[in-house]
C-alpha positions in Angstrom: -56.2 7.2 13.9 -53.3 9.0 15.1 -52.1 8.8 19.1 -51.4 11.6 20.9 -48.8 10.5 23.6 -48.0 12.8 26.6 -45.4 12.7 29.0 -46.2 12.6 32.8 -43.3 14.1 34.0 -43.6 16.9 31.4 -45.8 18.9 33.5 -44.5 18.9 37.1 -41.0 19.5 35.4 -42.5 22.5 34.2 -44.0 23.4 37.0 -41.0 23.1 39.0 -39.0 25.4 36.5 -41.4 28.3 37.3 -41.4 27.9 40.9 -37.3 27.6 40.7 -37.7 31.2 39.1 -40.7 33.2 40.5 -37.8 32.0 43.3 -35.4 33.2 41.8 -37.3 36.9 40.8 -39.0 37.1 44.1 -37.2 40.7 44.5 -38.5 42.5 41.2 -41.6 40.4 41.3 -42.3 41.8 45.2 -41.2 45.4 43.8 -43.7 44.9 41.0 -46.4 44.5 43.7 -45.3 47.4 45.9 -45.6 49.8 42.7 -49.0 48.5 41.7 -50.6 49.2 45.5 -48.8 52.5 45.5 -50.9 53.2 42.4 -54.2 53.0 43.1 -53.9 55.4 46.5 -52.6 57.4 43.5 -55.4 57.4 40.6 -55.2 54.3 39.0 -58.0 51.8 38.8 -57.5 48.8 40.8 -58.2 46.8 37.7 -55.4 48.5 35.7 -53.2 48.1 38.3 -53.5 44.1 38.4 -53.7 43.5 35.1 -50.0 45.7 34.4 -48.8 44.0 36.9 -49.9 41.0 35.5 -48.1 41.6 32.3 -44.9 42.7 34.2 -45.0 39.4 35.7 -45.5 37.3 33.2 -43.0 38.9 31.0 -40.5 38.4 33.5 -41.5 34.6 34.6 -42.0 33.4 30.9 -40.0 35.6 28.7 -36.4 34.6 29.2 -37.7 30.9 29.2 -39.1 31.2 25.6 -35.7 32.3 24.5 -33.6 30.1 26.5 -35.4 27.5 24.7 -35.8 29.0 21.6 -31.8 29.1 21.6 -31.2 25.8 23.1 -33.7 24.7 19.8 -31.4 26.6 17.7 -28.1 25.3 19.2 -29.5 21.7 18.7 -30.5 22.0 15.3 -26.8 23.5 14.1 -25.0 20.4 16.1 -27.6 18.1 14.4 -27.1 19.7 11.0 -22.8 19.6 11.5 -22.5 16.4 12.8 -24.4 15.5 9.5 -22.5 17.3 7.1 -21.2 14.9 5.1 -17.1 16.2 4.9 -16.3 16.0 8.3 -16.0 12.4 10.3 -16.8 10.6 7.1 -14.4 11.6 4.8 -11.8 11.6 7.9 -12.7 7.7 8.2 -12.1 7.2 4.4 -8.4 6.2 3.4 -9.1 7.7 0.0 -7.3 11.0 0.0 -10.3 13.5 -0.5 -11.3 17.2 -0.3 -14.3 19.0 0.0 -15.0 22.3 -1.8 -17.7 25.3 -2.4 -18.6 26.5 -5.5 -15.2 29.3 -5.6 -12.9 25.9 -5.0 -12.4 26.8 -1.5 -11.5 24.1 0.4 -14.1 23.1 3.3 -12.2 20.1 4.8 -9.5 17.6 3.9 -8.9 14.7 5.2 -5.3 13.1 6.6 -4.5 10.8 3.7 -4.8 14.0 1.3 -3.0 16.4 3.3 -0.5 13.5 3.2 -0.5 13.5 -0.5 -1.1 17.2 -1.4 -0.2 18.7 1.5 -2.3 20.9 4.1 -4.4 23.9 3.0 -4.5 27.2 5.1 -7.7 28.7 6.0 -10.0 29.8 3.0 -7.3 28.7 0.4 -8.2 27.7 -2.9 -7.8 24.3 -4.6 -5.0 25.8 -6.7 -2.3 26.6 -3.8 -2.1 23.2 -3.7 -3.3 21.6 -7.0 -1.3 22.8 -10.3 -2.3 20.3 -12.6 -4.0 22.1 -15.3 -6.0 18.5 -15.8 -7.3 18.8 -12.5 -8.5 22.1 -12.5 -10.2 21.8 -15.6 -11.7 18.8 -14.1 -13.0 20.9 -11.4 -14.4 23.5 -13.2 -16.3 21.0 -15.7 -18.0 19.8 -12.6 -19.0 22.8 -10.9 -20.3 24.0 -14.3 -22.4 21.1 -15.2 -22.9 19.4 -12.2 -22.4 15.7 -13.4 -19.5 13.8 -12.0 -16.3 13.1 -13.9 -12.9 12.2 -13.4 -9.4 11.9 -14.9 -5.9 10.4 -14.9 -3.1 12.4 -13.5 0.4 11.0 -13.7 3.1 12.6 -11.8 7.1 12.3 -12.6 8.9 14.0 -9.5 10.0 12.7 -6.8 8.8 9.2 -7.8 6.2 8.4 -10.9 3.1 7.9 -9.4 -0.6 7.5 -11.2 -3.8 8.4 -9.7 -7.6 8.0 -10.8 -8.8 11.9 -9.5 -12.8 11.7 -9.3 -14.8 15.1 -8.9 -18.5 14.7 -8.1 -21.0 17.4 -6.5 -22.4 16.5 -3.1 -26.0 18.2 -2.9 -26.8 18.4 -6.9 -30.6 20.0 -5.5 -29.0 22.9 -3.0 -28.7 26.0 -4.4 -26.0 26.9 -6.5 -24.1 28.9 -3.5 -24.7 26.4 -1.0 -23.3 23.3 -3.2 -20.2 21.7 -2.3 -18.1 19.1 -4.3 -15.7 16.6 -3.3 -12.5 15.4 -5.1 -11.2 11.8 -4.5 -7.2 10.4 -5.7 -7.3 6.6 -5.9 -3.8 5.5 -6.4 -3.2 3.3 -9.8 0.3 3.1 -9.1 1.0 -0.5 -8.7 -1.6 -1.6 -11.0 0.4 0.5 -13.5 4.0 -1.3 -12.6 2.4 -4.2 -12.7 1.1 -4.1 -16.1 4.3 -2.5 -17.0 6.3 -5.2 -16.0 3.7 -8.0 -17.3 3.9 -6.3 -20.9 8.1 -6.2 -20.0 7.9 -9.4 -18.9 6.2 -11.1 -22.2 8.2 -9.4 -24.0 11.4 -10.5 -22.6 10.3 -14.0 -22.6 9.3 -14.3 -26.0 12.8 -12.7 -26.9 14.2 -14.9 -24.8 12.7 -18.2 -26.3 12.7 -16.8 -29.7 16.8 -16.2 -30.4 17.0 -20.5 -29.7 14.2 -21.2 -31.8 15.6 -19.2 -34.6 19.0 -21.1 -34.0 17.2 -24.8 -34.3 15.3 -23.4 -37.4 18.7 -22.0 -39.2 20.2 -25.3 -38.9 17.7 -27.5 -39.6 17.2 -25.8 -43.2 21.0 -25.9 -43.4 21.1 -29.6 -42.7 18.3 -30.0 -45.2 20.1 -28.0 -47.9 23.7 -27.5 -48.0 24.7 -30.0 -45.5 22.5 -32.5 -46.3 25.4 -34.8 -47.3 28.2 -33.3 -44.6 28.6 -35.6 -41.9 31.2 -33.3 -39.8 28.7 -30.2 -40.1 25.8 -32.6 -39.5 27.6 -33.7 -36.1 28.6 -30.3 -35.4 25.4 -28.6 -35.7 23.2 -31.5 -34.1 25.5 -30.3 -30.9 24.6 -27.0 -31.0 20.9 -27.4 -31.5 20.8 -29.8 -28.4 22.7 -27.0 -27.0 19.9 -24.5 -28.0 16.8 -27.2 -26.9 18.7 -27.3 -23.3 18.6 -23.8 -23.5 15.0 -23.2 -23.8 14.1 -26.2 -21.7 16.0 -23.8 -19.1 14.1 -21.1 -19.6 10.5 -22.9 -19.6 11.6 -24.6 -16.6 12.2 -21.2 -14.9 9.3 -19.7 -16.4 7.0 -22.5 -14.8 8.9 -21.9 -11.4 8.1 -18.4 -11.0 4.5 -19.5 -12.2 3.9 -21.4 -9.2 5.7 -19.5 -6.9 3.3 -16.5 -7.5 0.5 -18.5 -7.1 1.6 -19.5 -3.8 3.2 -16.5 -2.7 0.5 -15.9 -0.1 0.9 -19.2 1.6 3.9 -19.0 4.1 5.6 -22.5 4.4 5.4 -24.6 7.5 8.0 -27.2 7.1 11.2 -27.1 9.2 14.3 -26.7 7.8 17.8 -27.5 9.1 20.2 -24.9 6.8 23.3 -26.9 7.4 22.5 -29.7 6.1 20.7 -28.2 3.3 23.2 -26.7 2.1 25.8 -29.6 2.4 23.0 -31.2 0.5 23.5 -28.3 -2.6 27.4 -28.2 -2.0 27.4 -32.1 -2.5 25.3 -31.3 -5.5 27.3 -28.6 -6.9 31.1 -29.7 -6.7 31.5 -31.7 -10.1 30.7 -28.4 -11.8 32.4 -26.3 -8.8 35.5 -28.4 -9.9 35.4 -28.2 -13.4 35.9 -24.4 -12.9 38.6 -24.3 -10.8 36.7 -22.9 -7.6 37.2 -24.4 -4.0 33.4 -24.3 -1.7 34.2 -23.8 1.9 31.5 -24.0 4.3 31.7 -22.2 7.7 28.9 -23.6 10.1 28.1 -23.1 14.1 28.2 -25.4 16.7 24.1 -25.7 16.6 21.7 -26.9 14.0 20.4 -23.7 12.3 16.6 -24.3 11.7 14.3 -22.6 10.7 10.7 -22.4 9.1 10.4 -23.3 5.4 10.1 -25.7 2.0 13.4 -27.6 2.2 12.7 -28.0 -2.0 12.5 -24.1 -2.2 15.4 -23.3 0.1 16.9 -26.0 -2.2 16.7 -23.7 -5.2 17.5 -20.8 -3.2 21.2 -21.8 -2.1 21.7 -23.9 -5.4 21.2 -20.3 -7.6 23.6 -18.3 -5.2 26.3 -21.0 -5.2 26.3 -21.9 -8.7 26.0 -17.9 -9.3 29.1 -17.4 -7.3 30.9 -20.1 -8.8 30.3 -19.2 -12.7 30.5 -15.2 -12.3 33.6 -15.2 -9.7 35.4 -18.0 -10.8 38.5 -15.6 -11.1 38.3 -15.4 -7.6 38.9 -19.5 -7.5 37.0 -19.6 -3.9 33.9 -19.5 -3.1 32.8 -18.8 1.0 29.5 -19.9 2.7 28.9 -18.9 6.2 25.9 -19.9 8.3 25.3 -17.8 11.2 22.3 -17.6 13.9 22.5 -15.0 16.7 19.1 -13.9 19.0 19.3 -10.0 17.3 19.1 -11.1 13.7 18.2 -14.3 13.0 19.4 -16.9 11.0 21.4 -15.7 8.2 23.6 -17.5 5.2 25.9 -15.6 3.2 27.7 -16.8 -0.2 30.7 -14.5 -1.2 32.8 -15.3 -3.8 36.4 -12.8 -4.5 35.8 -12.5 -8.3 35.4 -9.7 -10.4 32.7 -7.8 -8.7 29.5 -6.0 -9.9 29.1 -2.3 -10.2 26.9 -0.4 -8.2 24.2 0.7 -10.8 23.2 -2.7 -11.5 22.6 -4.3 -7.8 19.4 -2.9 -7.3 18.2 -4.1 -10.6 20.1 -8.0 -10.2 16.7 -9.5 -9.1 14.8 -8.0 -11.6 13.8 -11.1 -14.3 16.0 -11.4 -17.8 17.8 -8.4 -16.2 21.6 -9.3 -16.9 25.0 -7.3 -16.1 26.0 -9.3 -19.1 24.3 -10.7 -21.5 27.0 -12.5 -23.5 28.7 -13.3 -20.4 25.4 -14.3 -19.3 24.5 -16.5 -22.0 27.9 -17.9 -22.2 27.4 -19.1 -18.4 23.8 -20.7 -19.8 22.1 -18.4 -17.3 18.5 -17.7 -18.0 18.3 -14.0 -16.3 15.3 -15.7 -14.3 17.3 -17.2 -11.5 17.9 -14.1 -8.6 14.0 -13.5 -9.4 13.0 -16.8 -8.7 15.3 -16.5 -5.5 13.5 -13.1 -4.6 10.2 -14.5 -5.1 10.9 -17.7 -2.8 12.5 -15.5 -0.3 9.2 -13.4 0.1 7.2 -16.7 0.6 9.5 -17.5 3.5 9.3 -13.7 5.1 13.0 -13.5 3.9 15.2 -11.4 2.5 18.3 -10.6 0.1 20.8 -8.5 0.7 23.6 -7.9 -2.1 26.8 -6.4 -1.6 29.3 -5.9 -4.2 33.0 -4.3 -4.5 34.4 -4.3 -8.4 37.5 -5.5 -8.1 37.0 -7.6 -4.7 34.0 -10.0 -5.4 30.4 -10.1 -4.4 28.4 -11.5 -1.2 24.9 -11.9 -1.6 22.8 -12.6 1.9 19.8 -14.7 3.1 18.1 -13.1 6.0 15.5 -15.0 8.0 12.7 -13.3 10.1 12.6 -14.3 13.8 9.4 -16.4 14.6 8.5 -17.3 18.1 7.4 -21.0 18.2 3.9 -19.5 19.6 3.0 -17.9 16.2 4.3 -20.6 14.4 1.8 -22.9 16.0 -0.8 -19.9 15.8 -0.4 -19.6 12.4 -0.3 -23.3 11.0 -3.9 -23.8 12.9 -5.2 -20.4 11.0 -4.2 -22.4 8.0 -5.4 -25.7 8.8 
């Protein structure tokens, strides 16, 4: 059984509004009157007169209502039907770049991210004063001819190489064809794409890498075997350079592993504290045998106060230990080797290991912390560098909100920089009980 539920305001309201405009009409209604007396004096049935004025009346009290509300219904009803279209405030609350289209590839609405990406449309334009890509618009045109959803990758080359995943699908499938509109969506692939670039790089490197020693052990142990097999001198000898070769890819694995771990971890900022100085009188100490076997003098410029700051003391460790033993190896021309330990309330704490050898060119400084990327490879090799150790320091960096800073003159020597973030002790605190 259905209810029927009425409101008990709904009639005195009403009543209200027609007193508010008989009110309101009291001058033509009252004319309305005089006219219909005047007419019967004149020939006109008294009936006929009250019931034309009747309709005059009415017509004037009820009328304009009935299309007040009629449009007020109308109004209502457009609002309601806007506010529900589906391009306006939800594709502007969607970071997915996307555009909305009719069935002649105007564009309806865009939101900000793809007026970021493509740019803004004028009024009524097509898809194509923006769009050139001849993938795309075939895209389009599949979809608006069949009506299923499809989509395509678009790579672009200029200014940067991006990749993008560009999805057309129709809105209302069951409007009529004139009334249907479509929407087109870009999800960027871009750093899925460098990353499996530089994973495939990255194998590829390695197993290069780990293969040119392996070859090396296998050569001479079927020389030993075979020729050799009665030389003691070329035994000795090449016994020395496989060891030479192991040690080499013990290296590599070693750094390999590091990296491994550090990725896993990159997410976790460390919450030791860490006093620079005397870690890195700790890696100096460490460092001068070898330091002195080449030749090059480590001086250490420190301030007045301890230098601490927020950090694995192992990791920071590894950090200074590659720099150091970088600058002592690649500028041992320069026969000095300068670390300076500053801390100022602008910057931060910062560490800075210049050495006055040869130099590095500009073209390769952006690329030095890029892994098995080498200015030189025999020189490299010679030095029993692995080409993994300025990646391992970027990546141990970025887990301490650090960063690098290289900057090289050929001919005058290199300084490569350690910037620490400023952290108040608050967040500090905030952030270690988020972790615990």
């Amino acid at each position: 059984m259905s209810e029927i539920r009425q409101d008990p305001l709904a009639e005195p309201q009403a009543a209200d509004s027609l007193a508010a405009r008989a009110r309101a009409l009291a001058r033509p209604l009252g004319a309305g009157a005089a006219l219909a007396l005047v007419a019967v004096p004149a020939g006109l049935e008294a009936w006929q007169a009250i019931a034309g004025y009747g309709v005059f009346a009415g017509a004037l009290l009820f009328w304009p209502a009935g299309r007040d509300k009629a449009r007020s219904r109308a109004l209502a009803k457009g609002a309601a039907a806007s506010s529900g279209h589906p391009d306006f405030a939800l594709i502007e609350a969607l970071d997915l770049p996307t555009i909305v289209f009719d069935r002649d590839t105007q564009v309806v609405r865009q939101n900000s991210a793809a007026q970021s990406l493509v740019g803004a449309y004028p009024e009524r334009a097509t898809l194509s004063a923006r769009i050139r890509s001849p993938a795309i618009l075939d895209l389009v045109g599949r979809v608006v001819a069949r009506g299923f959803p499809e989509s395509v990758e678009h790579s672009e080359r200029v200014p940067s190489e991006r990749w993008h995943e560009v999805r057309v699908a129709p809105v209302n499938p069951a409007a009529e064809p004139a009334a249907r509109l479509y929407v087109m969506t870009f999800r960027d692939l871009t750093e899925a794409r460098r990353m499996d670039r530089m994973r495939t790089d990255f194998v590829a490197n390695a197993s290069h890498e780990l293969r040119t020693p392996l070859a090396s052990l296998m050569g001479f142990i079927e020389t030993m075997q075979g020729p050799a097999r009665n030389d003691e001198a070329a035994r000795t000898r090449f016994f020395g350079i496989m060891l030479e070769q192991a040690q080499r890819m013990a290296r590599l694995i070693d750094d390999l592993l590091s990296l491994s771990r550090l990725e896993m971890r990159a997410h976790v900022p460390p919450e030791g504290q860490v006093d620079l100085g005397k870690t890195i009188t700790h890696v100096i100490d460490t460092l001068k045998p070898m330091a002195n076997d080449l030749g090059v003098e480590i001086a250490l410029s420190l301030p007045e106060a301890p230098v601490v700051v927020t950090g694995d003391v192992d990791e920071l460790i590894q950090v200074f230990s590659n720099l150091i033993e970088n600058a002592c190896k690649y500028g041992q021309a320069g026969k000095r080797v300068q670390i300076t330990v500053a801390n100022s309330d602008a910057e931060g704490a910062q560490v800075t290991v210049q050495d006055f050898g040869p130099g590095i060119a500009k073209e390769h400084v952006p690329r030095l912390t890029e892994r098995f990327y080498r200015v030189d490879v025999e020189t490299s090799r010679t030095k029993k560098g692995t080409g993994l150790g300025l990646a391992i320091v970027k990546h141990i960096l970025a887990r301490h909100r650090a960063r690098l800073v290289i900057k090289s003159v050929p001919g005058e020597g290199s300084a490569f920089t350690v910037k620490f973030s400023r952290h108040e002790p608050a967040k500090i605190a905030l952030r270690r009980e988020i972790y615990q």
